[in-house]
Structure formats: C-alpha cells, structure tokens
C-alpha positions as MATLAB code, in Angstrom:
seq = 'XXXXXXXXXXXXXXXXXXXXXXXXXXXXXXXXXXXXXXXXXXXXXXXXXXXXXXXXXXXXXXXXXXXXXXXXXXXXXXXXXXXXXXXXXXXXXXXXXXXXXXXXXXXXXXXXXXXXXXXXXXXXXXXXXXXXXXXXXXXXXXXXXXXXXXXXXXXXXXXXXXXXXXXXXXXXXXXXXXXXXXXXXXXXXXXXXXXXXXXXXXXXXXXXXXXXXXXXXXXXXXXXXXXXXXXXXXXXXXXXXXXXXXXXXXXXXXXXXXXXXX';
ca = [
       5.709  -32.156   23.779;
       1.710  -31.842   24.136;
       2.096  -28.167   24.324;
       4.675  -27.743   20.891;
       2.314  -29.429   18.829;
      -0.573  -27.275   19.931;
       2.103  -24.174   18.984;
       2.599  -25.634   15.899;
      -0.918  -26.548   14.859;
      -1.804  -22.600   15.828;
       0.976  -21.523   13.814;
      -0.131  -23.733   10.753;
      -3.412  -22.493   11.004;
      -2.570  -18.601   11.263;
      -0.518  -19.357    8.034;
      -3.269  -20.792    6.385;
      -5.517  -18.233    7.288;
      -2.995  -15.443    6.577;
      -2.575  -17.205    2.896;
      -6.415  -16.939    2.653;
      -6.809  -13.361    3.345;
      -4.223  -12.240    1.000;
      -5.641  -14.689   -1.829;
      -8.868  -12.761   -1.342;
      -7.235   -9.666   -1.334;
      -5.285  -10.458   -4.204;
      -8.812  -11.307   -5.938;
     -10.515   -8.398   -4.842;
      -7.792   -6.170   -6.036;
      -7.975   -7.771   -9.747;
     -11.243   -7.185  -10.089;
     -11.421   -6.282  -13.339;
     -13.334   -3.656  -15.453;
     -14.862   -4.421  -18.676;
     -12.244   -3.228  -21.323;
     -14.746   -4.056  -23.762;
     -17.029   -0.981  -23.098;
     -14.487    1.027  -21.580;
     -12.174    3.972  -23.481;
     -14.416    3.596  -26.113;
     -17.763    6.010  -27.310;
     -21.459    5.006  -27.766;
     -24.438    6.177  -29.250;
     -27.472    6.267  -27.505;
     -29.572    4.116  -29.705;
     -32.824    3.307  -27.619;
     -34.076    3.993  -24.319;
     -36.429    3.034  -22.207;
     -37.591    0.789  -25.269;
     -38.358    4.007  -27.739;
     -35.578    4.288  -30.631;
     -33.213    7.605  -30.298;
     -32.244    9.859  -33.452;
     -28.874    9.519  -34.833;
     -28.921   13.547  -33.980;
     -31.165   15.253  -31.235;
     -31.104   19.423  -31.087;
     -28.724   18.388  -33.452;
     -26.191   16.802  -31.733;
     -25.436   13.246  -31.066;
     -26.329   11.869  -27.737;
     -23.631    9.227  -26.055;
     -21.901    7.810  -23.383;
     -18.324    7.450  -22.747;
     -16.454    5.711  -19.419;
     -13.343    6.550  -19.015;
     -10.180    4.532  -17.754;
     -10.339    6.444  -14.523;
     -13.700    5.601  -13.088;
     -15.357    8.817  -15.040;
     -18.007    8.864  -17.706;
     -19.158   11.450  -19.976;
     -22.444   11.909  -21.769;
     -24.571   13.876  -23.823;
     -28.855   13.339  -24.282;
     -28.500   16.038  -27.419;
     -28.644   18.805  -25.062;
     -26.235   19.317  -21.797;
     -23.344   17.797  -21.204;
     -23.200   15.205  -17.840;
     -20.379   13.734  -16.550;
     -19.638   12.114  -13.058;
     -18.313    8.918  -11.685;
     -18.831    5.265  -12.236;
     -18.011    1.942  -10.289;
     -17.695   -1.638  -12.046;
     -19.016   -4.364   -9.674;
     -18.707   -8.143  -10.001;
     -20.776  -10.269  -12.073;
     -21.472   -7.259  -14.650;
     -22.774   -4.898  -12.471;
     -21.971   -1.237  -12.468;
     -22.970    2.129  -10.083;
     -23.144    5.587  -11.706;
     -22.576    8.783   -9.457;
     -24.222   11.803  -10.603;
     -21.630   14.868  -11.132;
     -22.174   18.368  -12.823;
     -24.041   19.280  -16.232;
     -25.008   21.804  -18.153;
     -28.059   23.648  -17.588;
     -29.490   24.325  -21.360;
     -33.110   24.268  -21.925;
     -33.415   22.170  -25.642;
     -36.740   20.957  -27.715;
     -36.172   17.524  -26.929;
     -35.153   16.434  -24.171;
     -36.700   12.647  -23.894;
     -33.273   11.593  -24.388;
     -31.515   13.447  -21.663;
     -34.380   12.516  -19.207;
     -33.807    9.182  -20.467;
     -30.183    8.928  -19.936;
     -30.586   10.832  -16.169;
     -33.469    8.012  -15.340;
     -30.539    5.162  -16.820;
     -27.665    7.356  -13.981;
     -30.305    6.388  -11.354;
     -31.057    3.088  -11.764;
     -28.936    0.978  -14.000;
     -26.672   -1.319  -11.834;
     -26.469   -3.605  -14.551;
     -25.130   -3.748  -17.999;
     -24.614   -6.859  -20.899;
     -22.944   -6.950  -24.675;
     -26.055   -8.403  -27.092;
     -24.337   -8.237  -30.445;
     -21.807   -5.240  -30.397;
     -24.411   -3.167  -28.340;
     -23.948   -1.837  -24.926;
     -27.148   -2.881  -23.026;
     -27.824   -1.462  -19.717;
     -31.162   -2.683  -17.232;
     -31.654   -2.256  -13.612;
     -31.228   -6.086  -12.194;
     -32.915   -8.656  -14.720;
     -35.929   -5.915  -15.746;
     -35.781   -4.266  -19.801;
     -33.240   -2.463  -20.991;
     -33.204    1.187  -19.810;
     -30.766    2.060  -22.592;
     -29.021    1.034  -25.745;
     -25.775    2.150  -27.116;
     -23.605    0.920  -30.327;
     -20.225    1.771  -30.442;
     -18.742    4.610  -32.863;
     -15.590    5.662  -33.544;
     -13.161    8.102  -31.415;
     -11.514   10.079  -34.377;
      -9.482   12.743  -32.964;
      -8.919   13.874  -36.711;
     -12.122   15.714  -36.087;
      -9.825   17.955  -34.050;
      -8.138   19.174  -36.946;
      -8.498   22.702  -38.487;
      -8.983   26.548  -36.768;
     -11.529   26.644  -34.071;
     -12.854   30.498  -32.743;
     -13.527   30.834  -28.862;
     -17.039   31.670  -28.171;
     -17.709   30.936  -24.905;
     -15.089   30.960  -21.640;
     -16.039   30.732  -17.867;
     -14.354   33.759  -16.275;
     -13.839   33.112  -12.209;
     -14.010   36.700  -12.082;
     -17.373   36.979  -13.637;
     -16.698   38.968  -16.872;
     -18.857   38.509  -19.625;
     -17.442   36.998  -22.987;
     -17.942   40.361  -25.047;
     -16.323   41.690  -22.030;
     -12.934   40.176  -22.216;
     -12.901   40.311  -26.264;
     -14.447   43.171  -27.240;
     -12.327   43.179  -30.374;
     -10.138   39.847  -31.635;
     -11.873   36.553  -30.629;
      -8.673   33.751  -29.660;
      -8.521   30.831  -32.396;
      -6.940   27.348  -31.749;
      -5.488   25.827  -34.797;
      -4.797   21.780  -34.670;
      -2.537   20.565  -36.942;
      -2.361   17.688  -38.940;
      -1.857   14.278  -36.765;
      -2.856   16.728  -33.696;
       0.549   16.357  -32.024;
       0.811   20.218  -32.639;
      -1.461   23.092  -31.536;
      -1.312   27.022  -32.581;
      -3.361   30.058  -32.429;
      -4.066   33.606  -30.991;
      -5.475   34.299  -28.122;
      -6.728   37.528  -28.532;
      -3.707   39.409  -28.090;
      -0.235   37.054  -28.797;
       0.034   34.216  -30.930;
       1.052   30.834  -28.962;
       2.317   26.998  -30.265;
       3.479   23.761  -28.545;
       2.516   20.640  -28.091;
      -0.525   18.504  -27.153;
      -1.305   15.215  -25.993;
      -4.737   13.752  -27.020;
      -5.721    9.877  -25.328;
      -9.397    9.112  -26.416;
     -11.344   12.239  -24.809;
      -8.603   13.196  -22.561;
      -6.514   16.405  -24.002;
      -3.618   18.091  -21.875;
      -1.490   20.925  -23.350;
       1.880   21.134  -22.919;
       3.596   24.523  -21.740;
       2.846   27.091  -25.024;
       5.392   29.446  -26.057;
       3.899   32.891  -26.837;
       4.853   36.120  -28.051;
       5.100   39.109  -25.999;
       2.537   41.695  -26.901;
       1.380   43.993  -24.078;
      -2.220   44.426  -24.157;
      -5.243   45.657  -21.696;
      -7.874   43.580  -20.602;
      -7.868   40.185  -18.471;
      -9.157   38.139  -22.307;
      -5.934   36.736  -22.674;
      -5.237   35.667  -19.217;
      -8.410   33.748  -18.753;
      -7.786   32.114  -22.261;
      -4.364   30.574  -21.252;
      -5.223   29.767  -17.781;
      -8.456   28.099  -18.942;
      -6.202   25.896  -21.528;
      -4.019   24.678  -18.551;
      -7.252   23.516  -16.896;
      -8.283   21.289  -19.305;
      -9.025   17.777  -19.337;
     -11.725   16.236  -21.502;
     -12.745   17.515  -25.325;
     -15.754   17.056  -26.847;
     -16.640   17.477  -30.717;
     -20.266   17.954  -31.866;
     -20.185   18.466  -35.191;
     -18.614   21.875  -35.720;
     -18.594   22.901  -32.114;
     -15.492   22.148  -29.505;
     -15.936   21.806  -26.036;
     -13.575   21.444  -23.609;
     -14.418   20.106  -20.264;
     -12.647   20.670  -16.520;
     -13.702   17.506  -14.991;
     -17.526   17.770  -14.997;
     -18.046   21.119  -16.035;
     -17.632   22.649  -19.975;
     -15.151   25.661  -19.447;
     -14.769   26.535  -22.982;
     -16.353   26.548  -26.139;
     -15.483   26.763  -29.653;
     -16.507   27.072  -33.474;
     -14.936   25.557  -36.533;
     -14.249   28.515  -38.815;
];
C-alpha cells in the first residue's frame, strides 16, 4: 500500500510539473510584440538629444519594423535594413544587415541612427512618439509616426538604376528605351514597358511589402539581356520605398532597383 501511494504522489507531481512547463511555454510563446510601433512608419525626429530636419539630402529619414522581425530605415542618405527582436518588459535587439554605401552632406543622422542599431535595447511611447534609450540612460532617438500612403505609388515611374548579377552597366542593358512601371489607380494594377515588350497584372501592396503577381507580356524579340534583368529583378522584390519622386525597391536588405516619377 506504502509503495502505491509513493507511485501516486510521483505521478501527481510529474503532472504538476509537466502542467508547469507547458504553462511557461505557453507564456513564452505569447510573448507579444508591440503592435503599437509595429507595421507602422516613423520619422526620425531627434537623436542623440539634437532635433532632425523634416528632410536631410533631401529625403526623409525613418524607421519602419516590420511584422516579420525586419526593420527598414533611412538617416537621409543610404538605405539600412536588418533584423530586430522584441524582448519582455519593452526591450528590443537590433541586428545590423546590408545598406547602401552613398557618401551624402549630412550624415549626423545616419551616424545617429547606426549608433541607436548598436545600443538601444530599450524603447517607450511618451505621447504618440517612439522613444528609444539604451537601459534607463537619454533617449538615443525620437520618432513620430507618419502615414503609410501607398497612393504615393501611383503614376509612371522610369528605371534608372538595376543591379545586374552579371555585372552590366545600366547604359549597358538600355542603351536606347529606359523600362517604365505605371501604377494604377487603387494600386491593385501594374503596367509598363520594359524596354522591349509591354507587360500588366496584378500587385499586392501590405504596408512596405510589394509582390507582383505573374505579368503577361507581349512577345517582341529583341537583343540585349535589359529586359531579362528587368523582369527577373521584379520577381525578386520585396520591400518599396518612396522618397519623394524616387522608387526604390528593396530585395531583403539590399535596393535592387531604382526609379523616377516622370
């Protein structure tokens, strides 16, 4: 009898125990983000307790985390993206991924937002702005929300910049036509030319995330690799960009097309 209640009092307690782990895991697994600063875009508005231009080099600089766990950014100069981790009590962990390597004017803000990358592991809401510090020390950055309008997609964009794998220069691969990207109205629609046969389908646009549906195209013969690296580049896409009147689109970390609104 002695020896069934010492069964049963080990077989309460691996229960127990067994109920304890998977509460934990349960609790681990929910650890939540912060939708609250997530999906959304903001504008680098101080840093490092100096105040930030609305435009720097003429372009806005911001921030942007992603649903997946990856951020974008801009200090007015290159583009940076890479990977972020939300921790408990409000804490967060930026990995550095790949930027651009332009040489601006100004680039306080850009150093600024690399210095935030490296040490922030901490970040608070003060009054609709995004507030991010390293432990209880000052803010190393400030961001207010702005809208994502994906009507600034709309309209004819010209291709001036593509990365070719094979190393051909731009002028190289359109020497004559430049490809154009035409967004219709509500963006649910995309046309154009890309250099050689016109092309239309569908898109589908989430925040920052873009992904184009198989294009239907015309079937012109002509020389040169311009239109191959066009349509293969489009398929690669996964994050857009819009700086005033200049479209970027964006292969994970790294910006493998450019274009201008005509």
């Amino acid at each position: 009898m002695k020896t069934i209640m010492t069964k049963m009092k080990w077989s309460y307690a691996v229960v127990a125990l067994l109920l304890l782990a998977n509460s934990c895991a349960v609790k681990k697994s929910a650890e939540p983000g912060s939708p609250e600063i997530i999906g959304k875009k903001w504008q680098l508005i101080e840093v490092e307790g100096n105040p930030v231009a609305e435009k720097v080099n003429g372009k806005m600089p911001y921030l942007e985390l992603d649903t997946t766990g990856r951020y974008t950014a801009n200090g007015g100069c290159n583009g940076i993206g890479g990977t972020y981790e939300m921790k408990k009590n409000n804490g967060i962990e930026f990995s550095r991924g790949m930027s651009t390597m332009m040489a601006c004017m100004d680039m306080s803000a850009e150093q600024g937002l690399q210095n935030l990358f490296e040490k922030a592991d901490r970040y608070r809401m003060e009054n609709d702005l995004l507030v991010f510090a390293q432990g209880n020390g000052a803010p190393l950055a400030i961001f207010k929300q702005v809208s994502n309008k994906n009507s600034a997609l709309e309209g004819t964009w010209e291709l001036d910049y593509v990365m070719d794998p094979k190393g051909n220069s731009f002028d190289q691969l359109y020497p004559g036509r430049k490809p154009t990207l035409v967004f219709e109205k509500g963006i649910a629609r995309v046309s154009g030319n890309n250099s050689c046969n016109n092309f239309s389908g569908s898109v589908t646009i989430e925040n920052h995330h873009i992904r184009f549906a198989p294009l239907a195209m015309t079937k012109m013969a002509c020389p040169g690799d311009g239109e191959r690296v066009f349509m293969q580049s489009l398929e690669k896409v996964t994050i857009f960009d819009v700086q005033d009147d200049v479209l970027h689109f964006i292969m994970d970390d790294i910006a493998i097309m450019r274009f201008k609104k005509k």
